[in-house]
SEMILO-131656 format. One record per atom (N, C-alpha, C): chain; atom name; x, y, z negated. Coordinates in steps of 0.2 Angstrom, whole numbers, plus 2048, in hexadecimal, padded with zeros to 3 digits. Atoms other than C-alpha are relative to their C-alpha. Example, Ala and Ser with C-alpha at 12.3 -4.5 7.8 and 13.67 -1.06 7.14 Angstrom:
residues 2
PT  chaine  atome   px   py   pz
PT       A      N  804  7FA  800
PT       A     CA  83E  7EA  7D9
PT       A      C  804  806  800
PT       A      N  7FC  7FA  801
PT       A     CA  844  7FB  7DC
PT       A      C  7FC  805  7FD
This chain:
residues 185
PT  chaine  atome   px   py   pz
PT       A      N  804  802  7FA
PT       A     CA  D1E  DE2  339
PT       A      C  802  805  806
PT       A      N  800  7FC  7F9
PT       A     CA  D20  DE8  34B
PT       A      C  7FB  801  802
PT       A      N  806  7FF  7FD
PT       A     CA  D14  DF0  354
PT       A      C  800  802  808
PT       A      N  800  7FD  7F9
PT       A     CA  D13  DF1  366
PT       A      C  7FB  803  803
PT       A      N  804  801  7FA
PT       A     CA  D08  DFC  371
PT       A      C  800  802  806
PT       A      N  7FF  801  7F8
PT       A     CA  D07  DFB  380
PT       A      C  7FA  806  804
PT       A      N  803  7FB  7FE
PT       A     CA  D01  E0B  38A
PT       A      C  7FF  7FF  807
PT       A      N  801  801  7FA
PT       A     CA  CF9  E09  39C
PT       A      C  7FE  807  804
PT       A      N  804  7F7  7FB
PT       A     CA  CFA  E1B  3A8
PT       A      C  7FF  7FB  805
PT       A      N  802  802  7FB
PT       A     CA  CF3  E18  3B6
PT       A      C  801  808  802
PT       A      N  7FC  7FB  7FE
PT       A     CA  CFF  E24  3BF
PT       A      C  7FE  804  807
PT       A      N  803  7FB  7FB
PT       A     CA  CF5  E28  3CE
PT       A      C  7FB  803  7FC
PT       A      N  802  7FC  803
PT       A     CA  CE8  E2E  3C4
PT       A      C  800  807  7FC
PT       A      N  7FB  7FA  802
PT       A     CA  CF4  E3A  3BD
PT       A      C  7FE  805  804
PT       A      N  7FD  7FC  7FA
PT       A     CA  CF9  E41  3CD
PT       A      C  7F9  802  804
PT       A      N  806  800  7FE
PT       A     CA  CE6  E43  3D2
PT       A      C  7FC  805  7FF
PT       A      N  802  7F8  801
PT       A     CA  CDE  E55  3D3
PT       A      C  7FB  7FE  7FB
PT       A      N  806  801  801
PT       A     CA  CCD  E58  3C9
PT       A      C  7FC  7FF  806
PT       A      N  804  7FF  7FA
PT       A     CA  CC5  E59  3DC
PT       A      C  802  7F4  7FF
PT       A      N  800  806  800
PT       A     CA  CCC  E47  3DE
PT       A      C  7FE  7FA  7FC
PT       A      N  805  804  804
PT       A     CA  CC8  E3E  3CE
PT       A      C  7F9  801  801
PT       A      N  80A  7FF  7FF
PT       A     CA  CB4  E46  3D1
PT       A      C  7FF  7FD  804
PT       A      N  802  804  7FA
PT       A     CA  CB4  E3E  3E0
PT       A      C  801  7F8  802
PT       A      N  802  808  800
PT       A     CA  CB9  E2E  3DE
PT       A      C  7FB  7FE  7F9
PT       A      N  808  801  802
PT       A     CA  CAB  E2D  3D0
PT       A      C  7FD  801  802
PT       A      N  807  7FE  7FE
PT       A     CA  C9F  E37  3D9
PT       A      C  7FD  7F9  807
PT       A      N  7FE  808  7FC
PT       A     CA  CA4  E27  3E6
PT       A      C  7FB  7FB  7FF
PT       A      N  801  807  801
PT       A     CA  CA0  E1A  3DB
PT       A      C  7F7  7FF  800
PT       A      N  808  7FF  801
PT       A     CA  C8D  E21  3D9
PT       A      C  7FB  801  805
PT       A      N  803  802  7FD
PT       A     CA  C8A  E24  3EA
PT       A      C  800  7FA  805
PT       A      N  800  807  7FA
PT       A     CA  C8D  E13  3F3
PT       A      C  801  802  808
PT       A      N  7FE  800  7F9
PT       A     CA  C8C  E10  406
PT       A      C  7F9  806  801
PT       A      N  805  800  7FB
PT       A     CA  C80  E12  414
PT       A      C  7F8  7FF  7FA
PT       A      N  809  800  803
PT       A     CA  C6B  E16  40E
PT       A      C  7FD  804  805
PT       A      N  804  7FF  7FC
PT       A     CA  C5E  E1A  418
PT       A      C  7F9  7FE  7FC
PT       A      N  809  801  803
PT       A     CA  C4D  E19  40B
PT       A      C  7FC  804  800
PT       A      N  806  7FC  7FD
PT       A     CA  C3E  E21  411
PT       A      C  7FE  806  7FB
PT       A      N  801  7FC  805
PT       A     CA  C3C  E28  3FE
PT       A      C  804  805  800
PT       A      N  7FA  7FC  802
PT       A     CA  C4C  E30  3FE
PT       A      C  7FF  807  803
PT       A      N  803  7F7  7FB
PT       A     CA  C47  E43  403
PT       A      C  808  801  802
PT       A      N  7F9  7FC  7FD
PT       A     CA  C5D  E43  407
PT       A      C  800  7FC  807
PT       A      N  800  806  7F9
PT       A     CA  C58  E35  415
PT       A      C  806  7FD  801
PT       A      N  7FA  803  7FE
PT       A     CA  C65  E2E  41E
PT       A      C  806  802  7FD
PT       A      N  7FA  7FC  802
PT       A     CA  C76  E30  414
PT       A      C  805  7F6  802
PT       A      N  7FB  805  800
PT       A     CA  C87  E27  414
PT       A      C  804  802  7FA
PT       A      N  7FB  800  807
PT       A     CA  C92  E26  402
PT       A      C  7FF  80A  7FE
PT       A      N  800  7F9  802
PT       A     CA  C86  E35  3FE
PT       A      C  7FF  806  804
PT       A      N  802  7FA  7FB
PT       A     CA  C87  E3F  40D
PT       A      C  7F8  7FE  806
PT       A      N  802  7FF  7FA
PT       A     CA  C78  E44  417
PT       A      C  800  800  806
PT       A      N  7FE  801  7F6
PT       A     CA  C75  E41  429
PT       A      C  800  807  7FF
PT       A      N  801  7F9  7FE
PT       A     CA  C70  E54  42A
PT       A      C  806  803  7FD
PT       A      N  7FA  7FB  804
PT       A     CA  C7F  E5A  41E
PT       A      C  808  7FE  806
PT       A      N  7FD  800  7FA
PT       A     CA  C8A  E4F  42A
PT       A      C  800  803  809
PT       A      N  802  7FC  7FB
PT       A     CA  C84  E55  439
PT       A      C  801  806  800
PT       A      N  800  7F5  7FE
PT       A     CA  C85  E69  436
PT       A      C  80A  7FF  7FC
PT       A      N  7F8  7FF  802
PT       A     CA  C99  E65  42D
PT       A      C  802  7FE  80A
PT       A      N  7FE  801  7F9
PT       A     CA  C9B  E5B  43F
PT       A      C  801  806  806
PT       A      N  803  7FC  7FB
PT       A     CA  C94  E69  449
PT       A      C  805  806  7FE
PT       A      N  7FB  7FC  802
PT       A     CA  C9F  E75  43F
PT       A      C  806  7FF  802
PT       A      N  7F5  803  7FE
PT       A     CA  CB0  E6C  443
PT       A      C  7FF  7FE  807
PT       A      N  800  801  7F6
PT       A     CA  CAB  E6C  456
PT       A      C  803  7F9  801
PT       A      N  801  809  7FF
PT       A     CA  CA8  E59  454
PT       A      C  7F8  800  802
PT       A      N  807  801  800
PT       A     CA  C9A  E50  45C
PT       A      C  7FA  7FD  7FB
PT       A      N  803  803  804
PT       A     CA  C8C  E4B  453
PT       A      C  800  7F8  801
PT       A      N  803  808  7FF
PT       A     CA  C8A  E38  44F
PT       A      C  7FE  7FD  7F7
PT       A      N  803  805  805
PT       A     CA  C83  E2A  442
PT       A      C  805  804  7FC
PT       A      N  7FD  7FF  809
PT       A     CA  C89  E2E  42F
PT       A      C  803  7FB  7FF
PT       A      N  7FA  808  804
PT       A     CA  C8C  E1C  42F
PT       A      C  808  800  804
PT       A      N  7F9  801  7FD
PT       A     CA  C9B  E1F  43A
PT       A      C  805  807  7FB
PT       A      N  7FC  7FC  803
PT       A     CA  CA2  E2D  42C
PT       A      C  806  7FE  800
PT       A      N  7FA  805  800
PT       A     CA  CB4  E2B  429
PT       A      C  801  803  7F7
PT       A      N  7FD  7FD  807
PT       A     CA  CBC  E2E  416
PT       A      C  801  807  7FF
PT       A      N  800  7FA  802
PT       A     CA  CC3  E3E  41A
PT       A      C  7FB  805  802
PT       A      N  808  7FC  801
PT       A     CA  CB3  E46  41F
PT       A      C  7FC  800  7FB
PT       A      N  803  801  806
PT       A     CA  CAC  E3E  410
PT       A      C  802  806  7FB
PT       A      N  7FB  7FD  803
PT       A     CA  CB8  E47  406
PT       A      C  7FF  807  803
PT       A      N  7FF  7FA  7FF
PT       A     CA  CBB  E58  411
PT       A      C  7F7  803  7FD
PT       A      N  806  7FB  801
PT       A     CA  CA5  E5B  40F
PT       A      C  800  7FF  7FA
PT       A      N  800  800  807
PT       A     CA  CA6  E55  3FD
PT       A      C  803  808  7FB
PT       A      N  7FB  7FD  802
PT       A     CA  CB3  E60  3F9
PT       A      C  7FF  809  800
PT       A      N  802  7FB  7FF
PT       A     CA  CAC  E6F  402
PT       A      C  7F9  803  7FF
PT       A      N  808  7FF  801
PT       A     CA  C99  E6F  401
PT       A      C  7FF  7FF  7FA
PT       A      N  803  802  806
PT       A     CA  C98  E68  3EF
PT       A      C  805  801  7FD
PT       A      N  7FC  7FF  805
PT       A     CA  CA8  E6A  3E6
PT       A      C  801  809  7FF
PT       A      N  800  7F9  7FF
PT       A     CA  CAB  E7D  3EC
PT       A      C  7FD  803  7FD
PT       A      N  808  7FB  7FE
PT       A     CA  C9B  E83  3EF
PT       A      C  7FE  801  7F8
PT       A      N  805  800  806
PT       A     CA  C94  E7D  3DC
PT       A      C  806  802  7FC
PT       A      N  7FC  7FB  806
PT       A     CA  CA5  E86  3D5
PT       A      C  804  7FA  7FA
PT       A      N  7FF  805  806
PT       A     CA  CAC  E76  3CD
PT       A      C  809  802  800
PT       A      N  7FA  7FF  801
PT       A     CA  CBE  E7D  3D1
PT       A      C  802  806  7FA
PT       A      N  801  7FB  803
PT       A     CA  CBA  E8A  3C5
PT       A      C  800  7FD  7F9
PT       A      N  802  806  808
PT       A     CA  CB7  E7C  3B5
PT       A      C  805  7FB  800
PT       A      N  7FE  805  801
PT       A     CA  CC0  E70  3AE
PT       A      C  800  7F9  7FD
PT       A      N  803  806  7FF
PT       A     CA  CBE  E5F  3AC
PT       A      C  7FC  800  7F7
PT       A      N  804  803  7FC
PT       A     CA  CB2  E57  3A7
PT       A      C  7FB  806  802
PT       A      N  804  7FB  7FC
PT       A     CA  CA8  E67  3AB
PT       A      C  800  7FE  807
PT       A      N  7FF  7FF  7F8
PT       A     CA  CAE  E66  3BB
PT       A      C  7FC  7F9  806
PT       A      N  802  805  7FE
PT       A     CA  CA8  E55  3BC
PT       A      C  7F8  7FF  803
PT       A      N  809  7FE  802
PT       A     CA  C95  E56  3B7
PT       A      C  7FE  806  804
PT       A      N  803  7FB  7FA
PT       A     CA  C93  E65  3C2
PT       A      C  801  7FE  804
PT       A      N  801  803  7FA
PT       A     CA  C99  E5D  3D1
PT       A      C  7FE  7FA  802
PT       A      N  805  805  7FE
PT       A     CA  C8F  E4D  3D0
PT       A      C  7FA  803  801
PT       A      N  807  7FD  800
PT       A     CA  C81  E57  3CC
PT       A      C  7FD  803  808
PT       A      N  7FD  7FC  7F9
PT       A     CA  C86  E61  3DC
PT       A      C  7FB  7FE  806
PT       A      N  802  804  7FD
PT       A     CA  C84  E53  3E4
PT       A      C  7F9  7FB  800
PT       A      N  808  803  801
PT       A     CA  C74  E4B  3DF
PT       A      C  7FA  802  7FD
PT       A      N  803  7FE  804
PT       A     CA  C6A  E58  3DB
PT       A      C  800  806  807
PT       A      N  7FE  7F9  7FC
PT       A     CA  C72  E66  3E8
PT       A      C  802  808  7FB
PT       A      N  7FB  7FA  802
PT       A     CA  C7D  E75  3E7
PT       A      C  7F9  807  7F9
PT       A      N  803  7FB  805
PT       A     CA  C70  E81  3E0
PT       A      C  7FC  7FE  7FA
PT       A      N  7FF  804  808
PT       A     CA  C68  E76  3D4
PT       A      C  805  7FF  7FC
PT       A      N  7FB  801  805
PT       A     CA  C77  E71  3CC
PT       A      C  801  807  7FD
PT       A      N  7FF  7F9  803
PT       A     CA  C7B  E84  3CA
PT       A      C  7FC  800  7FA
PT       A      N  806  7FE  805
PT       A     CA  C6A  E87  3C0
PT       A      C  801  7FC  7FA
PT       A      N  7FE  805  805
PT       A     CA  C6F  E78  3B5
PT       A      C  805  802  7FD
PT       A      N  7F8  7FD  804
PT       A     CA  C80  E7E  3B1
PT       A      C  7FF  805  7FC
PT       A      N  802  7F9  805
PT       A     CA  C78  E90  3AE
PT       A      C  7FE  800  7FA
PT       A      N  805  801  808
PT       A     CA  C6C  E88  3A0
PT       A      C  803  7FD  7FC
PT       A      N  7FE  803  807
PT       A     CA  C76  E7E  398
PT       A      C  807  804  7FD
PT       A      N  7FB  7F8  805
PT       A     CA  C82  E8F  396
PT       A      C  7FB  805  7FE
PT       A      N  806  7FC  801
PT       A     CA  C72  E98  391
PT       A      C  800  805  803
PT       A      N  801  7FA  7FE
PT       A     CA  C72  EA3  39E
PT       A      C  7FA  7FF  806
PT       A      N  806  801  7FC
PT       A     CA  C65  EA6  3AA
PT       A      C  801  7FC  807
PT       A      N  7FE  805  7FA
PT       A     CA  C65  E99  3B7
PT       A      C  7FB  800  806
PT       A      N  802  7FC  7F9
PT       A     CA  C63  EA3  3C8
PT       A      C  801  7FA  806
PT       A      N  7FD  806  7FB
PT       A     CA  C6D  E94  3D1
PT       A      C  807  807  803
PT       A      N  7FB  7FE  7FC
PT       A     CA  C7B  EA3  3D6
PT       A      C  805  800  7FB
PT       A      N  7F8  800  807
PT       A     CA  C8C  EA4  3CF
PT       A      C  802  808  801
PT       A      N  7FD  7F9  7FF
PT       A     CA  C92  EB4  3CB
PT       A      C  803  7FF  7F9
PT       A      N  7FC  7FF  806
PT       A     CA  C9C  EBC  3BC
PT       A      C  7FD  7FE  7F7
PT       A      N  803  802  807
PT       A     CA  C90  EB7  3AE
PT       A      C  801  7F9  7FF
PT       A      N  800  807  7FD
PT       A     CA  C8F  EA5  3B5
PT       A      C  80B  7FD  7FE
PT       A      N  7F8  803  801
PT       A     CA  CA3  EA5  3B4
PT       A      C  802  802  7F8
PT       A      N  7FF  7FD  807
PT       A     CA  CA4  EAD  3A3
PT       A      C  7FE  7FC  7FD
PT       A      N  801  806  806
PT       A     CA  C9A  EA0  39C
PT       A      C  806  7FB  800
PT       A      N  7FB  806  7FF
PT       A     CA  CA3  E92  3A5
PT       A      C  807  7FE  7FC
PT       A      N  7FB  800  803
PT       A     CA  CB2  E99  39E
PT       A      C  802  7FF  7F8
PT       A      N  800  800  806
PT       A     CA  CAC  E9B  38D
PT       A      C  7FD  7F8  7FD
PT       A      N  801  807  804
PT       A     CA  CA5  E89  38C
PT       A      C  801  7FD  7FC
PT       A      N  7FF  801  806
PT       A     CA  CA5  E7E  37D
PT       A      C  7FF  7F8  804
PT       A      N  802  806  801
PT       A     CA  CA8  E6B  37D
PT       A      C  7F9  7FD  801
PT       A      N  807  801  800
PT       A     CA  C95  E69  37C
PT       A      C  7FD  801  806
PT       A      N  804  7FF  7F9
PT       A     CA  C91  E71  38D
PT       A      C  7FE  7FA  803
PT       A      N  801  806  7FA
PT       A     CA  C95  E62  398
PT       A      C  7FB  7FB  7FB
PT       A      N  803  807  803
PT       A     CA  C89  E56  38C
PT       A      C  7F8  804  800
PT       A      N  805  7FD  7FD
PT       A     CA  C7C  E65  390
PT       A      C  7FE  7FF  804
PT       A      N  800  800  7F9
PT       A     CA  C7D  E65  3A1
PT       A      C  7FC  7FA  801
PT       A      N  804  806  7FF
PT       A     CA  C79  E54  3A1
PT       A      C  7FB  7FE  7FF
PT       A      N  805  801  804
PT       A     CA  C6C  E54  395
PT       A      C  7FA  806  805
PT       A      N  805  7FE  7FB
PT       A     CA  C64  E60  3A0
PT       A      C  7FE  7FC  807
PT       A      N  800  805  7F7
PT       A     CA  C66  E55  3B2
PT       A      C  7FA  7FD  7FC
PT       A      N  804  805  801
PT       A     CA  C5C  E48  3AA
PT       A      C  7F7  801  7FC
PT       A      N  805  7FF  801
PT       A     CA  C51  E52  3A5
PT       A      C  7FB  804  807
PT       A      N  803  7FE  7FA
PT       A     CA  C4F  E58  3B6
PT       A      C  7FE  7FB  804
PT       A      N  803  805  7FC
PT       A     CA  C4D  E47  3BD
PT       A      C  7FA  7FC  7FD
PT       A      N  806  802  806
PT       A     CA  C3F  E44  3AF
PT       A      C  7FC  805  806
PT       A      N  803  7FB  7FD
PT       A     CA  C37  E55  3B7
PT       A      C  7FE  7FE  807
PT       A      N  802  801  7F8
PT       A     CA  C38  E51  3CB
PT       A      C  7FB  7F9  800
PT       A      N  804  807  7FF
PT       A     CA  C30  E3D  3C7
PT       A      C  7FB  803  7FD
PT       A      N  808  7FF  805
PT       A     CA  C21  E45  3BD
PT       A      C  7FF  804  806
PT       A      N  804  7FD  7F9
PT       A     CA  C1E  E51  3CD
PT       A      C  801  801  806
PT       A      N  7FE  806  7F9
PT       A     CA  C25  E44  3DB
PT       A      C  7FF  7F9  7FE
PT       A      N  801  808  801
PT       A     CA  C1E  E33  3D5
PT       A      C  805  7FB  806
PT       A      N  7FA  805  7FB
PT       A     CA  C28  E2C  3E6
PT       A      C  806  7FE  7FC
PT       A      N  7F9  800  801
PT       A     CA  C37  E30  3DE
PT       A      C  800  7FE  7F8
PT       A      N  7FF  804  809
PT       A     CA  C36  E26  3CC
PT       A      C  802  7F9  801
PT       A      N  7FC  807  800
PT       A     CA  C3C  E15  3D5
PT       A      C  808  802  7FF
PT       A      N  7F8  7FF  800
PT       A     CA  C4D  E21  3D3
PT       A      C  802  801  7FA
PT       A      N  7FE  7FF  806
PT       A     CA  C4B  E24  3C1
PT       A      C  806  7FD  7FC
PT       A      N  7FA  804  804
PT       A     CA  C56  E17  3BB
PT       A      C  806  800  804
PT       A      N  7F7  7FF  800
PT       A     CA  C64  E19  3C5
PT       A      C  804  803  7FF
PT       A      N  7FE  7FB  801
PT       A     CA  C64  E29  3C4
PT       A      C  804  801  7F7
PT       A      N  7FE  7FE  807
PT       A     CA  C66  E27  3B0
PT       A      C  805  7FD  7FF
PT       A      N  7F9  802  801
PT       A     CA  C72  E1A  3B1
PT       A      C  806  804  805
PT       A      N  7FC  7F9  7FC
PT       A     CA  C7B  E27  3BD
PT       A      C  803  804  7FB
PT       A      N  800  7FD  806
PT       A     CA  C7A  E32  3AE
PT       A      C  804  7FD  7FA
PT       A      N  7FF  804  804
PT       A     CA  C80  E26  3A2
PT       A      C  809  7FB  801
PT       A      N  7FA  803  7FF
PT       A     CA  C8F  E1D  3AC
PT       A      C  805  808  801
PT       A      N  7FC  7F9  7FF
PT       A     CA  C94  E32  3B0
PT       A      C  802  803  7F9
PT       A      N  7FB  7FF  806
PT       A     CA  C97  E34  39E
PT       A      C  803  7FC  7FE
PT       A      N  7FB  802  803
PT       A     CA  CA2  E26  39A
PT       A      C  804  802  804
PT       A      N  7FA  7FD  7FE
PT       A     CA  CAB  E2A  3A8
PT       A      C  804  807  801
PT       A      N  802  7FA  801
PT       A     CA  CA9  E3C  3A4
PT       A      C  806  801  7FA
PT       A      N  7FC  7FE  807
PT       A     CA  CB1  E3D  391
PT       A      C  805  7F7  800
PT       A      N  7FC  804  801
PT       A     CA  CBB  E2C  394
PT       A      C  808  800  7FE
């Protein structure tokens, strides 16, 4: 008998940093343009807030305008900077890196910290410093399936003491849910 198999790379993918693969999932979860009145982020575009667009604008001695007018690489340079950096995900490797910087992202930089802390059992102040990195480095397989199991225990916790925010319960789990198979895929 012969057996043939047939291997499919997908060769950009290869060539494709940790920062790069995270972001085009973290991508696929936030969509376009939203603007719903529940949303305490308000106005965002593919994630980013008007106020987070606006203060990076104002930083790069651009003028303010709409978020719906964002372009890709802004997309990318705040993603890159405010939430990949800032929450230390250069510091992990995948899928660590992953699950922390979605979280980052939908959750915010200091929460994710606390999250990260706990599911290294160490006390979760929200700052990074040398303990914080000593876990990360000491991690085990099981961390990232922590982490996550903590988010969704934290988006159980905000909808029991924000009733508004429980019409987001479900997307938020399938969020959680589509982020690990792309996650350990």
């Amino acid at each position: 008998m012969n057996y043939c198999v047939q291997i499919v790379i997908d060769w950009n993918m290869l060539l494709m940093t940790d920062f790069d693969r995270a972001l085009a999932i973290v991508l696929r979860f936030e969509g376009g343009y939203s603007n719903d009145s529940s949303d305490p982020g308000g106005e965002t575009n593919f994630g980013i807030t008007k106020k987070v667009y606006d203060s990076w604008r104002i930083e790069n001695g651009a003028a303010v305008q709409s978020v719906k007018l964002i372009t890709p690489q802004e997309v990318a340079s705040i993603y890159k900077n405010n939430y990949w950096m800032a929450a230390k995900c250069d510091k992990m490797t995948w899928p660590l890196c992953l699950i922390q910087f979605d979280g980052a992202v939908n959750t915010g930089v200091k929460r994710a910290m606390q999250l990260l802390q706990a599911a290294l059992g160490l006390n979760p102040d929200g700052v990074w410093g040398p303990k914080t990195l000593a876990g990360v480095q000491a991690a085990t397989a099981i961390t990232p399936y922590k982490l996550m199991l903590l988010r969704v225990w934290f988006y159980r916790n905000i909808c029991i003491t924000n009733t508004k925010l429980v019409k987001f319960i479900l997307g938020w789990l399938k969020r959680m849910q589509q982020l690990s198979e792309l996650a350990f895929a």
